[in-house]
PDB file of N, CA, C, O and CB in Angstrom:
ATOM      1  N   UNK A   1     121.068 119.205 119.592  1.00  0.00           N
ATOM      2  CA  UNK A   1     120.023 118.217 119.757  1.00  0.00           C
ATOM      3  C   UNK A   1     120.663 116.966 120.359  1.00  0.00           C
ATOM      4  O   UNK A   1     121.720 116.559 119.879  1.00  0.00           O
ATOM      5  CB  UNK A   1     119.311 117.904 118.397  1.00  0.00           C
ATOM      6  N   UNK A   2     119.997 116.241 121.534  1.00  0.00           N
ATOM      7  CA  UNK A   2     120.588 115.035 122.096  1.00  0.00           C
ATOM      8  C   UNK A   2     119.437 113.905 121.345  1.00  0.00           C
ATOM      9  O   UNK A   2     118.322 113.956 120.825  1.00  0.00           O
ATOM     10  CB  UNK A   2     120.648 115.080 124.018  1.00  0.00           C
ATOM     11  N   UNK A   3     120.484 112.891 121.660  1.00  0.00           N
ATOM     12  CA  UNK A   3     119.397 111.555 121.821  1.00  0.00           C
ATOM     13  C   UNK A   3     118.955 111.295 123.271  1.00  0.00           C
ATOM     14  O   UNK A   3     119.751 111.529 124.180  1.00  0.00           O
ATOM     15  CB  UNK A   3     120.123 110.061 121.309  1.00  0.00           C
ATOM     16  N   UNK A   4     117.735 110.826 123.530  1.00  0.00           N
ATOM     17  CA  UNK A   4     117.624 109.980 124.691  1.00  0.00           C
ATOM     18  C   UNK A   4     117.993 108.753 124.924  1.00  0.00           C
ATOM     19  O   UNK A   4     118.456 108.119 123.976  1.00  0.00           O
ATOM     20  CB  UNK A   4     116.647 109.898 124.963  1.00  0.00           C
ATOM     21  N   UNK A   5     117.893 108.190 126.082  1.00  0.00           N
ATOM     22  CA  UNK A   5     118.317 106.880 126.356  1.00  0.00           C
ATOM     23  C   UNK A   5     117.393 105.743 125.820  1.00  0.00           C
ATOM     24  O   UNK A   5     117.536 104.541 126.046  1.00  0.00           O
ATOM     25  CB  UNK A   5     118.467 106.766 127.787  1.00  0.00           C
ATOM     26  N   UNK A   6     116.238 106.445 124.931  1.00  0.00           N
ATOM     27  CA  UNK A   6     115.204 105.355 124.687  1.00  0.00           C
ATOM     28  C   UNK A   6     115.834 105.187 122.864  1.00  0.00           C
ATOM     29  O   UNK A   6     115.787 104.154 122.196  1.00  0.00           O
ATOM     30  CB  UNK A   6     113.141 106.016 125.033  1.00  0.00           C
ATOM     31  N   UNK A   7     116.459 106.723 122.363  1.00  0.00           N
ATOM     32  CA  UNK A   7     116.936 106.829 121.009  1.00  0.00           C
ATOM     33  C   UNK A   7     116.020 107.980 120.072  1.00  0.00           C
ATOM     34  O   UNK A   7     116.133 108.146 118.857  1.00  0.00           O
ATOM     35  CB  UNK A   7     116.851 105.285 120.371  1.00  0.00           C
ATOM     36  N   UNK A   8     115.157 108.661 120.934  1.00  0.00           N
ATOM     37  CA  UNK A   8     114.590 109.598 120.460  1.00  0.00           C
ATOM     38  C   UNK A   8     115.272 110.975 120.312  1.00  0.00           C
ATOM     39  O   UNK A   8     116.119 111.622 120.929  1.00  0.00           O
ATOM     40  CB  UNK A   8     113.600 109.623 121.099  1.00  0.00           C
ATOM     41  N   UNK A   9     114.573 111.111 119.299  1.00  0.00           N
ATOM     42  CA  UNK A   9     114.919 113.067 119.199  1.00  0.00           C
ATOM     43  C   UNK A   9     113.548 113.811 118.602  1.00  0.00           C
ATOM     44  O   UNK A   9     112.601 113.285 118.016  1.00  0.00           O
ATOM     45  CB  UNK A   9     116.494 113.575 117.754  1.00  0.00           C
ATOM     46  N   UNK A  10     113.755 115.160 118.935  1.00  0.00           N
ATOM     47  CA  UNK A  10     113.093 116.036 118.658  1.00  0.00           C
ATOM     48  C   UNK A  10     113.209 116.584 117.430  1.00  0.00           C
ATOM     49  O   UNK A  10     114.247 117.217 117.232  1.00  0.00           O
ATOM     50  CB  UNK A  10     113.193 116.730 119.436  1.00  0.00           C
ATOM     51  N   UNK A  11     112.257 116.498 116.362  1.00  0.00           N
ATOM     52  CA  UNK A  11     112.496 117.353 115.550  1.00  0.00           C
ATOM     53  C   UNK A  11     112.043 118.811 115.497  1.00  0.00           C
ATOM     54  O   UNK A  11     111.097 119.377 116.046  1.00  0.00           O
ATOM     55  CB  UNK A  11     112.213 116.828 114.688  1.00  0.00           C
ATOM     56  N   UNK A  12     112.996 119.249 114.675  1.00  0.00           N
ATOM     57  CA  UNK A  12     112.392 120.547 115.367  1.00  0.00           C
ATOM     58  C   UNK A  12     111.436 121.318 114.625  1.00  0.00           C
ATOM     59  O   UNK A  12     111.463 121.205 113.400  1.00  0.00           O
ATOM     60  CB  UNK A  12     113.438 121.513 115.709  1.00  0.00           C
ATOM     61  N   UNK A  13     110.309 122.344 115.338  1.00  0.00           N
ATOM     62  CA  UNK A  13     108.687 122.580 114.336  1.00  0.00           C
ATOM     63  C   UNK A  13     108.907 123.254 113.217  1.00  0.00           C
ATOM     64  O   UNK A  13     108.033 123.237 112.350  1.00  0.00           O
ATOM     65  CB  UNK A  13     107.408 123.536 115.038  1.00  0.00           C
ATOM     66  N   UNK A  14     110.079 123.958 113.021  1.00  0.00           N
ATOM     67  CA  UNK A  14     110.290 124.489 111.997  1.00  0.00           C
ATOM     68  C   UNK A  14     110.475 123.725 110.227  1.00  0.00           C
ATOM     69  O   UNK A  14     110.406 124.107 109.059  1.00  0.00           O
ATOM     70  CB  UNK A  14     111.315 125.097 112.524  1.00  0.00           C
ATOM     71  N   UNK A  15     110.698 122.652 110.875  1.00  0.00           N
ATOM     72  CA  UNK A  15     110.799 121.498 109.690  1.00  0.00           C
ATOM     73  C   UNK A  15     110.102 120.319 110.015  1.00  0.00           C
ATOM     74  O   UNK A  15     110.277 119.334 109.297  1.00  0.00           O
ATOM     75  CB  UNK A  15     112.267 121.019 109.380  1.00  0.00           C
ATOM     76  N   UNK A  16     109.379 120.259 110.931  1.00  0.00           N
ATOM     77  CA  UNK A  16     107.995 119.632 111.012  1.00  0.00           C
ATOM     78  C   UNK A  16     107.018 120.098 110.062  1.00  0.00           C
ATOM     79  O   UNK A  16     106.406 119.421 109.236  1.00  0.00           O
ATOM     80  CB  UNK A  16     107.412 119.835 112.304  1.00  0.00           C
ATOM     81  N   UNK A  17     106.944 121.366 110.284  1.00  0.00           N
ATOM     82  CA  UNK A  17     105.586 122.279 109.469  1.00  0.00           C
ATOM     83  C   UNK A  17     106.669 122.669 108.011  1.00  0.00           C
ATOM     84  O   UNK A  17     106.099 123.423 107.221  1.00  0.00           O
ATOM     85  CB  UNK A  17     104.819 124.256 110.679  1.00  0.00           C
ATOM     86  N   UNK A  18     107.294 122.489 107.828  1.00  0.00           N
ATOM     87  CA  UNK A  18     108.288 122.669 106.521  1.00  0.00           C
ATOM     88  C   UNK A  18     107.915 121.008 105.304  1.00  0.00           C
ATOM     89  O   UNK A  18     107.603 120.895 104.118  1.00  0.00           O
ATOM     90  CB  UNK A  18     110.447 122.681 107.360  1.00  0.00           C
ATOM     91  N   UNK A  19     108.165 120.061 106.384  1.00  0.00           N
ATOM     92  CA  UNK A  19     107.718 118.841 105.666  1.00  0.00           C
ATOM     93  C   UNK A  19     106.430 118.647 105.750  1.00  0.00           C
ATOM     94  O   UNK A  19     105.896 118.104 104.783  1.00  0.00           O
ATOM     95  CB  UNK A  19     108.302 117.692 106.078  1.00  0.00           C
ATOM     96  N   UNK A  20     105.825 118.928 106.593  1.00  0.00           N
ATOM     97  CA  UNK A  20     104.457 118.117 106.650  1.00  0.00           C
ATOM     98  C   UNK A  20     104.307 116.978 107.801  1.00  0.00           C
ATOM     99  O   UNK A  20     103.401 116.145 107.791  1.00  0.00           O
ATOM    100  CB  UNK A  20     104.266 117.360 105.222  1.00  0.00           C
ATOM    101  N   UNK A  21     105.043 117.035 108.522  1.00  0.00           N
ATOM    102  CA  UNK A  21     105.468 116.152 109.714  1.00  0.00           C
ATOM    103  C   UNK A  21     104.685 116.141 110.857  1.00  0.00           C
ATOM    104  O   UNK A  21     104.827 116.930 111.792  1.00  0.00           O
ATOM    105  CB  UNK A  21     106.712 116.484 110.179  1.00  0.00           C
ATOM    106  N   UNK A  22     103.577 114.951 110.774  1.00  0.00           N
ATOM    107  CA  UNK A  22     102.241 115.509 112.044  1.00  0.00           C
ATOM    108  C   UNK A  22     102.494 113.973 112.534  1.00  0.00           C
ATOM    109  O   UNK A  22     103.069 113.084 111.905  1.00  0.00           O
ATOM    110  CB  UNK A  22     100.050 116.087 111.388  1.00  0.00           C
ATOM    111  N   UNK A  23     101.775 113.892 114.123  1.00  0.00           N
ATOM    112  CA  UNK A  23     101.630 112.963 114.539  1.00  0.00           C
ATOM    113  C   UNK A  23     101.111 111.961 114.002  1.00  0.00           C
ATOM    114  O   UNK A  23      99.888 111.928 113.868  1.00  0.00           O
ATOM    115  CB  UNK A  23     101.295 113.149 115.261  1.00  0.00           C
ATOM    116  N   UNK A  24     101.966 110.838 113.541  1.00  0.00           N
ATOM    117  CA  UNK A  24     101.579 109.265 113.108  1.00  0.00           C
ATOM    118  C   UNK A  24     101.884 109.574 111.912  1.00  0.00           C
ATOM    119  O   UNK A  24     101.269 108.918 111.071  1.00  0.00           O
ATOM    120  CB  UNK A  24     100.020 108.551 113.300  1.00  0.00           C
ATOM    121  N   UNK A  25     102.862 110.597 111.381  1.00  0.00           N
ATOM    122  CA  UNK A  25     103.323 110.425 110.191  1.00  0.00           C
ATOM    123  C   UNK A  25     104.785 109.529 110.018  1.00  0.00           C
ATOM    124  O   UNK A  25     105.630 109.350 110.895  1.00  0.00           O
ATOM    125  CB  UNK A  25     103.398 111.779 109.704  1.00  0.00           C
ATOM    126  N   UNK A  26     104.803 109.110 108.838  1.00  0.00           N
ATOM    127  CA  UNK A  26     105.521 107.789 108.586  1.00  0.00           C
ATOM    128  C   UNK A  26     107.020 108.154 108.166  1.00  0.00           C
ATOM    129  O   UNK A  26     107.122 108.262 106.944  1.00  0.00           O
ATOM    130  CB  UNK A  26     104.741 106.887 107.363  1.00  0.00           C
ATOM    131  N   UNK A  27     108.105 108.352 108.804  1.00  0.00           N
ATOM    132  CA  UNK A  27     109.484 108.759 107.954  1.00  0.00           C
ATOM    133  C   UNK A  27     110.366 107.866 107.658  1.00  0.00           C
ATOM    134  O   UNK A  27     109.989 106.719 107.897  1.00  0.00           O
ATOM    135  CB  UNK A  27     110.304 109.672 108.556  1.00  0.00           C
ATOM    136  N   UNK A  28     111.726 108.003 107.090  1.00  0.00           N
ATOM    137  CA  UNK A  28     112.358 107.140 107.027  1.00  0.00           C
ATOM    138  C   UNK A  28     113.538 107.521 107.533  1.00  0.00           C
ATOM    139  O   UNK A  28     113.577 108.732 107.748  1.00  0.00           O
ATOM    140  CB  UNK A  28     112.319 106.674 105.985  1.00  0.00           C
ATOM    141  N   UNK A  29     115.186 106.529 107.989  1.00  0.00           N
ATOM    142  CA  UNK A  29     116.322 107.466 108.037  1.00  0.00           C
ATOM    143  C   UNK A  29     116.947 106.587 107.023  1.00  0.00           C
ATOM    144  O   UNK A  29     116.813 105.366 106.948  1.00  0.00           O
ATOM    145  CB  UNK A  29     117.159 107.784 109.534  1.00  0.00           C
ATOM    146  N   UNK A  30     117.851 107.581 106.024  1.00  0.00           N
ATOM    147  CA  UNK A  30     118.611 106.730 104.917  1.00  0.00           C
ATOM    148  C   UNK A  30     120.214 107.263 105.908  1.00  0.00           C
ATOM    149  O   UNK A  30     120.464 108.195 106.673  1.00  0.00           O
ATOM    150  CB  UNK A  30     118.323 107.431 102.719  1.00  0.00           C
ATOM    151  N   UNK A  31     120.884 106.262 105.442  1.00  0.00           N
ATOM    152  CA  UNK A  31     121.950 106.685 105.584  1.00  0.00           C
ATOM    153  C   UNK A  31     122.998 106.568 104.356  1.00  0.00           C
ATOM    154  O   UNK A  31     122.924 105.635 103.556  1.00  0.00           O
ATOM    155  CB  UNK A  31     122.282 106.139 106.661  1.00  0.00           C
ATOM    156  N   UNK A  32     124.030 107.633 104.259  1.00  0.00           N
ATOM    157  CA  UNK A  32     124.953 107.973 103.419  1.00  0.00           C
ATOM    158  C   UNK A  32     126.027 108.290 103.689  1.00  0.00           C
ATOM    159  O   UNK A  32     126.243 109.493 103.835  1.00  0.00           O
ATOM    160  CB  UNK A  32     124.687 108.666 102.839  1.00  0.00           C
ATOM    161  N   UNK A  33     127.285 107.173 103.886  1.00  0.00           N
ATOM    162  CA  UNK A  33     128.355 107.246 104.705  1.00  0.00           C
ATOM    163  C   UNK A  33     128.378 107.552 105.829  1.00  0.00           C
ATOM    164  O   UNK A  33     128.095 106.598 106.554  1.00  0.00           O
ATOM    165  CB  UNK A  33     129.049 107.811 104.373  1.00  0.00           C
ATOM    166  N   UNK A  34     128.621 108.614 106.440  1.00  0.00           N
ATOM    167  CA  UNK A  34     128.542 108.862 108.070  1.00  0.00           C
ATOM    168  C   UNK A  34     127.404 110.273 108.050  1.00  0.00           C
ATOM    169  O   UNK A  34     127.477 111.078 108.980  1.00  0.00           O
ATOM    170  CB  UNK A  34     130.455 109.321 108.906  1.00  0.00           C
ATOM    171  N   UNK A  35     126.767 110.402 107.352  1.00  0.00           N
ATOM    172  CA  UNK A  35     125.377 111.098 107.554  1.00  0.00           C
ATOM    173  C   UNK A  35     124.402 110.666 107.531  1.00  0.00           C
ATOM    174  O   UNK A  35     124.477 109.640 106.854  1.00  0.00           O
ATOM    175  CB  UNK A  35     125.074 111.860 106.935  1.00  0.00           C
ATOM    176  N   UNK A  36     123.231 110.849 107.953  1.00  0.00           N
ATOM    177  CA  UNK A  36     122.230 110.204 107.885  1.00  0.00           C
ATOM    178  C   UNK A  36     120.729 110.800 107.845  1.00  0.00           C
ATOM    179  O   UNK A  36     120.473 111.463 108.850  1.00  0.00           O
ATOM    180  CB  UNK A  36     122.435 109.480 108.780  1.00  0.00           C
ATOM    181  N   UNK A  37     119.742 110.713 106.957  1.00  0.00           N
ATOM    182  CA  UNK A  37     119.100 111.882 106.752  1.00  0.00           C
ATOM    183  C   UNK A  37     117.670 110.929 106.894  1.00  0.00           C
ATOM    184  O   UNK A  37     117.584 109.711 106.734  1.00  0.00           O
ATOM    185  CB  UNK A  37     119.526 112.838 105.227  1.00  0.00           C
ATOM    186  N   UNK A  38     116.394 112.070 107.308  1.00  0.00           N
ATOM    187  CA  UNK A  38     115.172 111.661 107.874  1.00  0.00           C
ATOM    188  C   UNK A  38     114.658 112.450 106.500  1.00  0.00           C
ATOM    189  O   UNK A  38     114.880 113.557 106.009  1.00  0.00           O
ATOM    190  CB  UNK A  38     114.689 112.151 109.623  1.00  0.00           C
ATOM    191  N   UNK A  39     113.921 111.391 106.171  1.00  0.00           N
ATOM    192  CA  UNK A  39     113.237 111.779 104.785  1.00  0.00           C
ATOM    193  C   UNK A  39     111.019 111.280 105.237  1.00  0.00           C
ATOM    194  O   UNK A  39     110.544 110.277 105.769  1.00  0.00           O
ATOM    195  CB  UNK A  39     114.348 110.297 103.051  1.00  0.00           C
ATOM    196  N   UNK A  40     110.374 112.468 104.722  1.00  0.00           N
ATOM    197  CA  UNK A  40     108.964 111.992 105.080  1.00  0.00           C
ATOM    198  C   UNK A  40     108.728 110.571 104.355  1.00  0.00           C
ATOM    199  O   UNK A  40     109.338 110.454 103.292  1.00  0.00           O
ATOM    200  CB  UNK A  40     107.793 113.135 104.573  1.00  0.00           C
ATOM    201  N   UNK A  41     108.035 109.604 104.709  1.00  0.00           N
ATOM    202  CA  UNK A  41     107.812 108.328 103.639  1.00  0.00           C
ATOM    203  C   UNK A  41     106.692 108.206 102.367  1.00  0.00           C
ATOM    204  O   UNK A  41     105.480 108.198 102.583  1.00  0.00           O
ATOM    205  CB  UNK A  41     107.422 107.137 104.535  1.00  0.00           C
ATOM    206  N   UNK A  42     107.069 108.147 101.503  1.00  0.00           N
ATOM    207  CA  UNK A  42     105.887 108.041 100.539  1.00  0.00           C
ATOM    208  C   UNK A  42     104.828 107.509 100.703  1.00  0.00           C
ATOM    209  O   UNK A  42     104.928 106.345 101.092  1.00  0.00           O
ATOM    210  CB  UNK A  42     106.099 107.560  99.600  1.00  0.00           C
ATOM    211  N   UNK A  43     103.282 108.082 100.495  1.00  0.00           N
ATOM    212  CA  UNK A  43     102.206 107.366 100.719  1.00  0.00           C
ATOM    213  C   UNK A  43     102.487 106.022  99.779  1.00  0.00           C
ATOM    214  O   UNK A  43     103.317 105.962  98.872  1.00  0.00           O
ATOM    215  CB  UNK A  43     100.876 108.239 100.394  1.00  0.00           C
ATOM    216  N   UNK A  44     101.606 104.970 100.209  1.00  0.00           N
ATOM    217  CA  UNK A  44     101.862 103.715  99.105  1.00  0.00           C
ATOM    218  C   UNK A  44     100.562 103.613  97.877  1.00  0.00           C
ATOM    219  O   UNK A  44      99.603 102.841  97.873  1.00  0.00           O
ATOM    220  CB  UNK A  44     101.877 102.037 100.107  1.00  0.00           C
ATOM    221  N   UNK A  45     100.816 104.360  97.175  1.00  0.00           N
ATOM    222  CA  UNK A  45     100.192 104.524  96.286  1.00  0.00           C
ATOM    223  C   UNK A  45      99.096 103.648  95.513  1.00  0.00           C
ATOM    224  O   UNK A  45      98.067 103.963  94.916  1.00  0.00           O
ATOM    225  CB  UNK A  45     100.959 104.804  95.775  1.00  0.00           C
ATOM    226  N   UNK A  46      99.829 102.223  95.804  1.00  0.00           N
ATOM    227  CA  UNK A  46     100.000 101.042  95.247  1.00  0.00           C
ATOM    228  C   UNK A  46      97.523 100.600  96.587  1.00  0.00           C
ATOM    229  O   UNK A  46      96.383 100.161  96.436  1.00  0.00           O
ATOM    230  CB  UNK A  46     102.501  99.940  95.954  1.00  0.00           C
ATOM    231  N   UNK A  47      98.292 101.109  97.383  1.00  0.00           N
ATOM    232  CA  UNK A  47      97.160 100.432  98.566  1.00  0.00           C
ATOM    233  C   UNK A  47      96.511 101.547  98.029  1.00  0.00           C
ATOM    234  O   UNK A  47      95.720 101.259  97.131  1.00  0.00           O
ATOM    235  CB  UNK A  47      97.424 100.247 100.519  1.00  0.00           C
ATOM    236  N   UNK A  48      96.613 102.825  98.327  1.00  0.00           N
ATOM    237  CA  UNK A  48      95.317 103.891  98.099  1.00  0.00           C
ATOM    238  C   UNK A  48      94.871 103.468  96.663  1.00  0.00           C
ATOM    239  O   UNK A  48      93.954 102.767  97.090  1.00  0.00           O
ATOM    240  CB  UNK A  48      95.771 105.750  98.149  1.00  0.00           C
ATOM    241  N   UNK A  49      94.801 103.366  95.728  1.00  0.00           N
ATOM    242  CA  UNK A  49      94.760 102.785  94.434  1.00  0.00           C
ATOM    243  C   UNK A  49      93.839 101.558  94.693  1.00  0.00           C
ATOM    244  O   UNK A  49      92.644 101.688  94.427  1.00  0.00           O
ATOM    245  CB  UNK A  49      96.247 102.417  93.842  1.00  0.00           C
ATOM    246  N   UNK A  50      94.152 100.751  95.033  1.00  0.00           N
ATOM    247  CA  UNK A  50      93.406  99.420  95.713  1.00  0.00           C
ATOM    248  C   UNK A  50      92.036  99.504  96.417  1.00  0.00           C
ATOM    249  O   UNK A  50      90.980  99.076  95.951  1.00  0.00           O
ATOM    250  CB  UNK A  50      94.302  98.856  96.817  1.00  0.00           C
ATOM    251  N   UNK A  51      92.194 100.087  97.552  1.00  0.00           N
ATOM    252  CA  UNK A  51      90.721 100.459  98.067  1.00  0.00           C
ATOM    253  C   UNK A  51      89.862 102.031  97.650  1.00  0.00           C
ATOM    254  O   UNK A  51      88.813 102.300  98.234  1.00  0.00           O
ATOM    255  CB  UNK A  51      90.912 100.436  99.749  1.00  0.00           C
ATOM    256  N   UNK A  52      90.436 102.964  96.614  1.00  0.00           N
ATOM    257  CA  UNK A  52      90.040 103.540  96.202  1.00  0.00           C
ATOM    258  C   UNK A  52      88.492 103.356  95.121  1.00  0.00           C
ATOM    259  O   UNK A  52      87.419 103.959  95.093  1.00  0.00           O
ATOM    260  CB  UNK A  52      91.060 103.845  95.991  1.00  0.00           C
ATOM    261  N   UNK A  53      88.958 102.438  94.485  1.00  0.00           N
ATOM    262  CA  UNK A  53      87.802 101.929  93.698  1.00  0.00           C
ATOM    263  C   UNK A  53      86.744 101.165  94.760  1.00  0.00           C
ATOM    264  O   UNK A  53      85.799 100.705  94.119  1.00  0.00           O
ATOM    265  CB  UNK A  53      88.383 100.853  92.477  1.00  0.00           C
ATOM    266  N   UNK A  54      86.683 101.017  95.567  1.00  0.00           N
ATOM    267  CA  UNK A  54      85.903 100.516  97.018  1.00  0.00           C
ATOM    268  C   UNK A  54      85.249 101.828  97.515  1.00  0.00           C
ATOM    269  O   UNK A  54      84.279 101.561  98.223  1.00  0.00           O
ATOM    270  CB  UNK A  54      87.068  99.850  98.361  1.00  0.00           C
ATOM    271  N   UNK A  55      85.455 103.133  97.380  1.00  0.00           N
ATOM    272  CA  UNK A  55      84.871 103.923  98.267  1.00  0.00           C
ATOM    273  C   UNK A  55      83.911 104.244  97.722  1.00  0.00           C
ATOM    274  O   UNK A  55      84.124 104.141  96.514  1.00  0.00           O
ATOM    275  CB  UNK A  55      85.474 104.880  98.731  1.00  0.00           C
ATOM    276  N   UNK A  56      82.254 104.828  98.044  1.00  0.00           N
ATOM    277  CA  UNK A  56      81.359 105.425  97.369  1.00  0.00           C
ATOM    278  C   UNK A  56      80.067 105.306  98.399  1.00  0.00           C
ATOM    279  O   UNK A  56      80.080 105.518  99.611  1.00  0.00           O
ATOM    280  CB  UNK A  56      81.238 104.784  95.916  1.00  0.00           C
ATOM    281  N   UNK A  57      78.950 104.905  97.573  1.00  0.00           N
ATOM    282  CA  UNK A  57      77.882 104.472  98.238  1.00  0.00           C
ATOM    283  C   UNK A  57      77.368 103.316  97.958  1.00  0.00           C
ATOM    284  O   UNK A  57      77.362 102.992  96.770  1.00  0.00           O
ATOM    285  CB  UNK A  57      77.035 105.224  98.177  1.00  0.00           C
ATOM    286  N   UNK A  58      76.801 102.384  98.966  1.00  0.00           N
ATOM    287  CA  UNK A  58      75.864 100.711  98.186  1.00  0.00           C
ATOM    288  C   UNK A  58      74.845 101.429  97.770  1.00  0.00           C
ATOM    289  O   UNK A  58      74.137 102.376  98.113  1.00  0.00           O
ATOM    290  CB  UNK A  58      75.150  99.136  99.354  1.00  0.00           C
ATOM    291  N   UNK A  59      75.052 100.423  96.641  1.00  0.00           N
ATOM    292  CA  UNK A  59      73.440 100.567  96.320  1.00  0.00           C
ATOM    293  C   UNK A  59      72.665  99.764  96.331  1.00  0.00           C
ATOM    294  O   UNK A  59      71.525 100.015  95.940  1.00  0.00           O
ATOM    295  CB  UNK A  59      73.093 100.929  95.310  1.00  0.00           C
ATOM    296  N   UNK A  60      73.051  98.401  96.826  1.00  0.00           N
ATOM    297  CA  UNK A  60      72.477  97.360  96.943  1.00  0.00           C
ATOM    298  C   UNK A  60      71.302  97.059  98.205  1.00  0.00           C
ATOM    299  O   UNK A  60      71.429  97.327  99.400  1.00  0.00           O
ATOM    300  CB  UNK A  60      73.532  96.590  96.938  1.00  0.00           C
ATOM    301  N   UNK A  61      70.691  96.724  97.845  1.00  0.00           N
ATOM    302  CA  UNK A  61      69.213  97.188  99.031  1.00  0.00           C
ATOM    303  C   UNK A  61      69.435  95.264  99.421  1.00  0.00           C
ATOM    304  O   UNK A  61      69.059  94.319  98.727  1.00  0.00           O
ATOM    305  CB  UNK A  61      66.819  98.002  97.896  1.00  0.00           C
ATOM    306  N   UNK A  62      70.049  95.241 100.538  1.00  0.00           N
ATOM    307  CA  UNK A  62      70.198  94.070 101.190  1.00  0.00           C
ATOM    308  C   UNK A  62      70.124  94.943 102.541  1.00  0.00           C
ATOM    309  O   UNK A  62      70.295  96.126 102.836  1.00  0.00           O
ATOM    310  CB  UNK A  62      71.575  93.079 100.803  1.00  0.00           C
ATOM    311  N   UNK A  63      69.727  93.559 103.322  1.00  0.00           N
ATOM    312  CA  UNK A  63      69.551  94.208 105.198  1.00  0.00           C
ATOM    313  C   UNK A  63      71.233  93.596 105.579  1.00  0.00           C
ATOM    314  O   UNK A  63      71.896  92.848 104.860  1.00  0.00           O
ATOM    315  CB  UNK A  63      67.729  93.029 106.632  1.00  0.00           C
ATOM    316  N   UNK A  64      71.588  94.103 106.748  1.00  0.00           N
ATOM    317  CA  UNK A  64      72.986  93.735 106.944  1.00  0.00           C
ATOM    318  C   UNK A  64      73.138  92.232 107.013  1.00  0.00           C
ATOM    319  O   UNK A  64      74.076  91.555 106.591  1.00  0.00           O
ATOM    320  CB  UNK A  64      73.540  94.376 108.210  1.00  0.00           C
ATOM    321  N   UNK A  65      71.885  91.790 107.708  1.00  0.00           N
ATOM    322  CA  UNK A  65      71.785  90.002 107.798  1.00  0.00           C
ATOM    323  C   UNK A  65      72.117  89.535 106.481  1.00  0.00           C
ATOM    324  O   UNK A  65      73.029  88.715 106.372  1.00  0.00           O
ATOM    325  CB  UNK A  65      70.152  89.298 108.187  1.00  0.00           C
ATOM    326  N   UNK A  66      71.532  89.925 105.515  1.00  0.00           N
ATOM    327  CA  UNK A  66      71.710  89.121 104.365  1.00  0.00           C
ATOM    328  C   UNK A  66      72.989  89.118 104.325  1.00  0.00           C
ATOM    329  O   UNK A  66      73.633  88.138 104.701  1.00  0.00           O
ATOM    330  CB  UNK A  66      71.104  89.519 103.136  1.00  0.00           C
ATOM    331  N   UNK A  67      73.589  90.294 103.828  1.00  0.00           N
ATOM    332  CA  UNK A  67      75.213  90.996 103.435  1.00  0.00           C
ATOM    333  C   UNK A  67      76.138  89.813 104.517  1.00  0.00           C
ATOM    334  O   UNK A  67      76.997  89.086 104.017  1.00  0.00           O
ATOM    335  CB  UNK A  67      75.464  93.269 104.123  1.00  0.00           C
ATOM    336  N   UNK A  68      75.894  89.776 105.645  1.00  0.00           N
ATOM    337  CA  UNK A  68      76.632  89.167 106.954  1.00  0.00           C
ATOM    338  C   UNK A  68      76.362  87.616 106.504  1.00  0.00           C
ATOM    339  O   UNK A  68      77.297  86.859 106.766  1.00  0.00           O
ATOM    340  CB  UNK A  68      75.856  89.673 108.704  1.00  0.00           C
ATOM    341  N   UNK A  69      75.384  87.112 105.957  1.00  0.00           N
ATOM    342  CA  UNK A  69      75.582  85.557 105.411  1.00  0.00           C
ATOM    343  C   UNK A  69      76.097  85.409 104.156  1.00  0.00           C
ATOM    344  O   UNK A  69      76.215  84.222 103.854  1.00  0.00           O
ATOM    345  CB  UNK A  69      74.325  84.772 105.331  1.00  0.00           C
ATOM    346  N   UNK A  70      76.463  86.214 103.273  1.00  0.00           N
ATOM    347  CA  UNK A  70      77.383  86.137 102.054  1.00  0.00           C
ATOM    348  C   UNK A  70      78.655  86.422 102.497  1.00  0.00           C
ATOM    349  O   UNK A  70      79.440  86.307 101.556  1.00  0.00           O
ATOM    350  CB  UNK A  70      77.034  87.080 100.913  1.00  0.00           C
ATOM    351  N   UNK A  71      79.249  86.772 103.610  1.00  0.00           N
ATOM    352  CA  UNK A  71      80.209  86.443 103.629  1.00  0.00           C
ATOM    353  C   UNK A  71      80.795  85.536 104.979  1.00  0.00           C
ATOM    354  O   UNK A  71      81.814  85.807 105.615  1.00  0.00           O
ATOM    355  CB  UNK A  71      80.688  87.494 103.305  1.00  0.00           C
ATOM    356  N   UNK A  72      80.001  84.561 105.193  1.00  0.00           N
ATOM    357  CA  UNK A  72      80.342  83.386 105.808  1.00  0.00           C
ATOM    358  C   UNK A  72      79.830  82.185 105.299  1.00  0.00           C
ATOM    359  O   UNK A  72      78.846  81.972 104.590  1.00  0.00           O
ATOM    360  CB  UNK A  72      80.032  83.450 107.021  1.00  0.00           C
ATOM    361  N   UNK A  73      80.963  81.177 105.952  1.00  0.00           N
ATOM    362  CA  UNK A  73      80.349  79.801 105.170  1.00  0.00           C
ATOM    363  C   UNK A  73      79.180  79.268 105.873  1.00  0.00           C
ATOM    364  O   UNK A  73      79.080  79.165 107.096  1.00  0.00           O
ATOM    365  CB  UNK A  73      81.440  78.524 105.094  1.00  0.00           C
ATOM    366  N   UNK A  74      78.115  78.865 104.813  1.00  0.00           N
ATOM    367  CA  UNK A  74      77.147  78.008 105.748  1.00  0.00           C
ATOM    368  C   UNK A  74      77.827  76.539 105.729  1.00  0.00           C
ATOM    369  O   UNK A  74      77.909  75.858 104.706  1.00  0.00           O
ATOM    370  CB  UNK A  74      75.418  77.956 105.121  1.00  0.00           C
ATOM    371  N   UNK A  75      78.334  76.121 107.083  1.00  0.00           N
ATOM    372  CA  UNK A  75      78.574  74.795 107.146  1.00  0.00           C
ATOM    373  C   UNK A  75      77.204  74.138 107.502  1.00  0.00           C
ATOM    374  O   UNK A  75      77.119  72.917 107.626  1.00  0.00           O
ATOM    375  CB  UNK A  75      79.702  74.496 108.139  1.00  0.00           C
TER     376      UNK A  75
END
């Protein structure tokens, strides 16, 4: 496997589809003395957790106008 001149490499599909490794997935490289290893990145648990309690349905029977002036200031 080379690097390019930009610093890319290929991983290869066999450990793409081994990790779970799809386009716009997030990795990391740790390094450990003179090795250095590509690890997938943990979802942040911390954020899905956060807007999780946000997902569902309104039930609030407002028109968007209303909704759209509660959250601006009337100067």
């Amino acid at each position: 496997m080379r690097v390019t001149t930009k610093g890319q490499v290929t991983i290869p599909i066999h450990i793409r589809e081994k990790l779970g490794i799809t386009p716009d997935t997030e990795i990391d490289f740790l390094q450990e003395g003179n090795r250095v290893f590509l690890v997938k990145r943990k979802k942040n648990a911390r954020a899905t957790r956060r807007f999780k309690k946000l997902r569902g349905i309104a039930t609030v029977k407002m028109t968007t106008d209303e909704i759209m002036a509660l959250t601006r200031d009337n100067l």
